[in-house]
C-alpha positions as CSV (number, residue, x, y, z in Angstrom):
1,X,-16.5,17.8,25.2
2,X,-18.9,17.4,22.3
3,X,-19.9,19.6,19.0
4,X,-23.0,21.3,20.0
5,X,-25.0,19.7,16.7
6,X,-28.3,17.6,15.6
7,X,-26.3,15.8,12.4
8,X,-23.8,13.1,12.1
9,X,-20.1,14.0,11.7
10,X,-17.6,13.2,9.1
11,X,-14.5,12.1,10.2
12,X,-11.1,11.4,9.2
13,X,-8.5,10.5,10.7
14,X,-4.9,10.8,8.9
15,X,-2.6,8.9,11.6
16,X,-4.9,5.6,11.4
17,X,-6.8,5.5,8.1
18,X,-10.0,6.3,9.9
19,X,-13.2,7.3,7.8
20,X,-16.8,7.3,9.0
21,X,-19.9,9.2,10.5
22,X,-20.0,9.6,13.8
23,X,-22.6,11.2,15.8
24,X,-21.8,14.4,18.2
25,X,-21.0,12.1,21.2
26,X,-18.8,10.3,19.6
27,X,-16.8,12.5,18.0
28,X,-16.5,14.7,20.9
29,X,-15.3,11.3,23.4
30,X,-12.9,10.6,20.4
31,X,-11.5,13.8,20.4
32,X,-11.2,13.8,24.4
33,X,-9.3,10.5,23.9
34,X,-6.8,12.2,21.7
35,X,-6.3,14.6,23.7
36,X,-6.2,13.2,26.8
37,X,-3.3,10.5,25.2
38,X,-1.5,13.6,23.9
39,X,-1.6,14.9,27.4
40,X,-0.8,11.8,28.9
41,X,2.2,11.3,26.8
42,X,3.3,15.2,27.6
43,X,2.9,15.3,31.4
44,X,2.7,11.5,32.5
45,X,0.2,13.2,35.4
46,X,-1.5,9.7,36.9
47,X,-4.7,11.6,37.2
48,X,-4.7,12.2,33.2
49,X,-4.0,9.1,32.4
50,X,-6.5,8.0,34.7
51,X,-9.1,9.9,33.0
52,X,-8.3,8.0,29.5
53,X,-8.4,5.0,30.7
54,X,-12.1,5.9,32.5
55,X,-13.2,7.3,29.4
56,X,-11.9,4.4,27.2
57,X,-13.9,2.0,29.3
58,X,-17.0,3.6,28.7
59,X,-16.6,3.6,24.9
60,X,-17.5,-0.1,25.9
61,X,-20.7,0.6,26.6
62,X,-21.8,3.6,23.8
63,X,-23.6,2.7,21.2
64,X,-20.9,3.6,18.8
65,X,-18.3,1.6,20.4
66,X,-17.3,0.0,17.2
67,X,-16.7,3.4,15.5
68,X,-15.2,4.9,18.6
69,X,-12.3,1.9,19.1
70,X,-11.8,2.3,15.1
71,X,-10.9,6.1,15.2
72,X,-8.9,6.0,18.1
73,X,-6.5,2.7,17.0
């Protein structure tokens, strides 16, 4: 899931403190990541919690790794 635009995105993140552009990608794998957590933390389903931890590891290799880690801690 990803916002369907050209430009950077603003975030900010209340729970953490979290201020910075982003591009599209990256917003959109940090808002999977929230979700998927809240999900995981809702249902406990192995299969979603699966699917965070698969999508975390690939944060490690996006380009905006740095960013990414820094929203979602």
């Amino acid at each position: 899931m990803a916002p369907d635009l050209d430009e950077d995105l603003t975030l900010f993140i209340e729970s953490n403190g979290y201020e910075g552009e982003v591009s599209p990608d990256a917003a959109g794998i940090i808002a999977t990541l929230y979700a998927l957590n809240h999900l995981c933390h809702t249902t406990r389903s192995e299969k979603l919690i699966d699917a965070y931890y698969l999508l975390r590891d690939y944060v490690g290799q996006h380009a905006e790794a740095s960013k990414i880690y820094s929203a979602i801690d």
